[in-house]
C-alpha positions as CSV (number, residue, x, y, z in Angstrom):
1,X,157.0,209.8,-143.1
2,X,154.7,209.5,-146.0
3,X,155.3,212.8,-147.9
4,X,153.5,213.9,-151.1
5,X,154.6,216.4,-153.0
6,X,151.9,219.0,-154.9
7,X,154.0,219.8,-158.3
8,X,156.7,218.0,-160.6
9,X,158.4,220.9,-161.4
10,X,162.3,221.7,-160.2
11,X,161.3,222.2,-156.5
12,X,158.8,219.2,-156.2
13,X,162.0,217.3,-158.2
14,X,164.1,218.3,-155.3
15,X,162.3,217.3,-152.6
16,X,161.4,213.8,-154.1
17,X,165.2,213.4,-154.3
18,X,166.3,214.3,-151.2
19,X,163.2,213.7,-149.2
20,X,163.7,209.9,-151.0
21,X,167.3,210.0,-149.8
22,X,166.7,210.6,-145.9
23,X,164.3,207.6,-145.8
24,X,160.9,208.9,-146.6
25,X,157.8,207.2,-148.5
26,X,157.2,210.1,-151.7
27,X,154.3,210.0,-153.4
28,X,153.7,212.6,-156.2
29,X,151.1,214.7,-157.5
30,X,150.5,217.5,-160.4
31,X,148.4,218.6,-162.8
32,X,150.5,217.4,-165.8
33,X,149.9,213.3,-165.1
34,X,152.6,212.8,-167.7
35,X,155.1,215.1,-165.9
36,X,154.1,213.3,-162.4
37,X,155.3,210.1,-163.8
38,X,158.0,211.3,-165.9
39,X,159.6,212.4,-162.3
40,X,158.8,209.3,-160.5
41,X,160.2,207.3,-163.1
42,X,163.5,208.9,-163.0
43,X,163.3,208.6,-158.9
44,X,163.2,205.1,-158.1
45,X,160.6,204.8,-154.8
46,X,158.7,207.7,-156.1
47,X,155.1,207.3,-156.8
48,X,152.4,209.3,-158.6
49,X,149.0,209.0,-156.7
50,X,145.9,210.7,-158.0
51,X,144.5,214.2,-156.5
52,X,142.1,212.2,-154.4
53,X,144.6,210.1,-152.9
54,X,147.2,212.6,-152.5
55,X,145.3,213.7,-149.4
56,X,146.3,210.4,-147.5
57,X,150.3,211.2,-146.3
58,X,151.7,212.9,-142.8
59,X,152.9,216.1,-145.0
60,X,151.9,217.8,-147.9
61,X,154.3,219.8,-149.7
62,X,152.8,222.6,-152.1
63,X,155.7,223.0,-154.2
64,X,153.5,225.0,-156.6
65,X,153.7,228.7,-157.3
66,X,151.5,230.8,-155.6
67,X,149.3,231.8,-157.6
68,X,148.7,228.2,-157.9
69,X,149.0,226.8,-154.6
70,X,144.7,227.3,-153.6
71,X,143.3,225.3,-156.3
72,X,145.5,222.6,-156.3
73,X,144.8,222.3,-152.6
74,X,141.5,222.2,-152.7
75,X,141.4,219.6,-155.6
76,X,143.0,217.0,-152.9
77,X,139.8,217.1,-151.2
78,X,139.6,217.4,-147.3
79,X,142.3,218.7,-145.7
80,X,141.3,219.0,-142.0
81,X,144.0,218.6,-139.7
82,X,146.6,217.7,-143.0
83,X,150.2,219.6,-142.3
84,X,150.9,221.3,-145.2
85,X,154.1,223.3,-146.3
86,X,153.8,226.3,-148.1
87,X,157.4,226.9,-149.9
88,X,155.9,229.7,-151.7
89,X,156.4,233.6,-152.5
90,X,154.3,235.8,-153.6
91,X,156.2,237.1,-156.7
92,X,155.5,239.5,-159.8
93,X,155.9,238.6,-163.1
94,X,158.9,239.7,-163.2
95,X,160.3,237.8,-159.9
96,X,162.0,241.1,-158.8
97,X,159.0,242.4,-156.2
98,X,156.1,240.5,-153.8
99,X,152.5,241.1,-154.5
100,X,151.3,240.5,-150.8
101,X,153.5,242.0,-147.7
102,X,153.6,243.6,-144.3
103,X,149.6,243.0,-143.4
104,X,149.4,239.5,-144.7
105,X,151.3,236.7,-146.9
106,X,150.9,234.1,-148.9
107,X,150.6,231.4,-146.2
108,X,147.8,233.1,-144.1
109,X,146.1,233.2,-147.1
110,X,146.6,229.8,-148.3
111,X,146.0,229.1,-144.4
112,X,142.4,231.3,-144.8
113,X,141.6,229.6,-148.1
114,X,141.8,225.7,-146.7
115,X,140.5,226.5,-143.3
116,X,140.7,223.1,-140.8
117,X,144.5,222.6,-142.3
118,X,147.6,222.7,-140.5
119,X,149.8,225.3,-142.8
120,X,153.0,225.6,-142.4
121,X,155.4,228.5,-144.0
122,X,159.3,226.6,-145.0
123,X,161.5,226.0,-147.5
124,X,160.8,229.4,-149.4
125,X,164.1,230.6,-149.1
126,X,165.6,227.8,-150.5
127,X,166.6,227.8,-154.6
128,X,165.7,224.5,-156.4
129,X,169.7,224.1,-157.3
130,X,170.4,224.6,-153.7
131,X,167.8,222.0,-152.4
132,X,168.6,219.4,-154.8
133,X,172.4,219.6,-154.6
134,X,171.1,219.1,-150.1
135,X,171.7,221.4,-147.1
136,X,175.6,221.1,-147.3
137,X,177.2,224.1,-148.3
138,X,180.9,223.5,-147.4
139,X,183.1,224.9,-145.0
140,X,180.7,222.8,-142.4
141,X,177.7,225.2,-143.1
142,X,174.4,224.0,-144.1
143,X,171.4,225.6,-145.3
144,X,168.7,227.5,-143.2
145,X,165.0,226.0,-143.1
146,X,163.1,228.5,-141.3
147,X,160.1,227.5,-139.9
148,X,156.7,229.8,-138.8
149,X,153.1,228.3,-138.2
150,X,150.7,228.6,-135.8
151,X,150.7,224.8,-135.0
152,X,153.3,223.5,-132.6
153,X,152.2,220.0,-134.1
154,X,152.5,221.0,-137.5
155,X,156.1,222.6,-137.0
156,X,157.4,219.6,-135.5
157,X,156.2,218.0,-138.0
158,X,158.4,219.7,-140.5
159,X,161.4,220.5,-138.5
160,X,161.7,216.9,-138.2
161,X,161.1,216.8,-142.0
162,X,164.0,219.3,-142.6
163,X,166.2,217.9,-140.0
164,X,165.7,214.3,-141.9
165,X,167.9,216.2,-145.1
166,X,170.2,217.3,-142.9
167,X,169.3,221.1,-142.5
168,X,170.0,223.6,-140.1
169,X,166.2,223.9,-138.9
170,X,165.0,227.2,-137.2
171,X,161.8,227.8,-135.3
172,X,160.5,231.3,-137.1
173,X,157.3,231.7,-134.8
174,X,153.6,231.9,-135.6
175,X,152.7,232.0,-139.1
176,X,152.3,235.8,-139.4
177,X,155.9,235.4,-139.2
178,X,156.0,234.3,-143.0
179,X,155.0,238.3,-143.5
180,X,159.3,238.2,-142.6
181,X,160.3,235.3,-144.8
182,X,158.8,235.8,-148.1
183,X,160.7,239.0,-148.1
184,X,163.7,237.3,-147.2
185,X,162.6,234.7,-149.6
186,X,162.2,238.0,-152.4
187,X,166.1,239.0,-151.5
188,X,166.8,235.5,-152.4
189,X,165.9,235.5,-156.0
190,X,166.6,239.2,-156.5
191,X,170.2,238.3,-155.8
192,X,170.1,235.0,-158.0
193,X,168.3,236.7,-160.4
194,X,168.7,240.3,-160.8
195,X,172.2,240.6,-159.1
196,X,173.4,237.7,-161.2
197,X,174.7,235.8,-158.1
198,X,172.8,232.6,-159.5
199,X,170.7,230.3,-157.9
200,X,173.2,228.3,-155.5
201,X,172.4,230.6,-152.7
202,X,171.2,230.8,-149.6
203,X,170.6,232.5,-146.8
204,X,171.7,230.9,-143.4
205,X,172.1,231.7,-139.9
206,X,175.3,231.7,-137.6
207,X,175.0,230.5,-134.1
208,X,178.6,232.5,-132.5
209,X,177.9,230.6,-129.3
């Protein structure tokens, strides 16, 4: 697929790498031109392509904080019928609570903000370490990507996406759903972060039959 990815920070990094790895055309974007290129540099098949042409790919990845995510969206221009990933959560300043919760989330209102899109709630329960090191964790486990979105088309899309790097992919539902995983997501950090577990975690799923 032809993937760009919205942010050159440590989770854009990851998914360049790994999303390069399983075969896929990565073109990046950010608001830092000179961090954008510094990453694609280090990733060889990586490209940096302006806001306006970032628009032109299969997926979108917002791998942008949340409070972020809106405007760089809207400065790619038209995104009717684009499938975009939302890999955020809606965190405090001090990472240890969520700002949006149980009537709404941080995907329905990306998803209300860039109406005509195809959002798509993943990923957010993932640690940058844990994405970029890929979905093996040993013992013959791998990582959980949990899915929700209110587009069939658009979660195919990205369980295909997730099952490309080798992760254990899970249909989460309609995107409401994401109401569930940015509090899951929240869990995540607080135990990297404030129960000093650090941040090669993850939460995953066992199938007993």
């Amino acid at each position: 697929m032809k993937v760009t990815i919205l942010g050159a920070g440590n989770m854009g990094a990851a998914f360049a790498k790994q999303l390069l790895k399983a075969g896929h055309q990565v073109r990046i974007t950010s608001k830092s031109a000179d961090k954008a290129a510094t990453l694609a540099a280090a990733l060889p098949g990586a490209s940096v392509v302006s806001p306006a042409a970032a628009g032109d790919a299969d997926v979108i990845i917002a791998a942008t904080g949340f409070a972020d995510s809106v405007k760089a969206l809207k400065n790619l221009g038209d995104l009717s019928g684009k499938v975009i990933v939302d890999i955020s959560n809606p965190l405090s300043a001090d990472y240890m609570s969520l700002t949006l919760g149980h009537t709404t989330s941080a995907a329905e209102e990306i998803a209300a903000a860039v109406p005509g899109a195809v959002v798509v709630k993943a990923f957010n329960t993932l640690f940058a370490q844990v994405l970029d090191a890929g979905a093996d964790l040993g013992n013959g486990r791998k990582a959980s990507v949990l899915v929700a979105s209110d587009s069939e088309r658009g979660k195919e899309t990205v369980k295909a996406l997730a099952d490309s790097m080798g992760f254990d992919v899970i249909d989460a539902g309609g995107l409401k759903n994401a109401r569930y995983l940015e509090p899951l997501g929240g869990l995540n950090v607080y135990l990297g972060y404030g129960a000093g577990l650090g941040t090669g975690i993850a939460p995953t799923w066992l199938h007993t039959a």
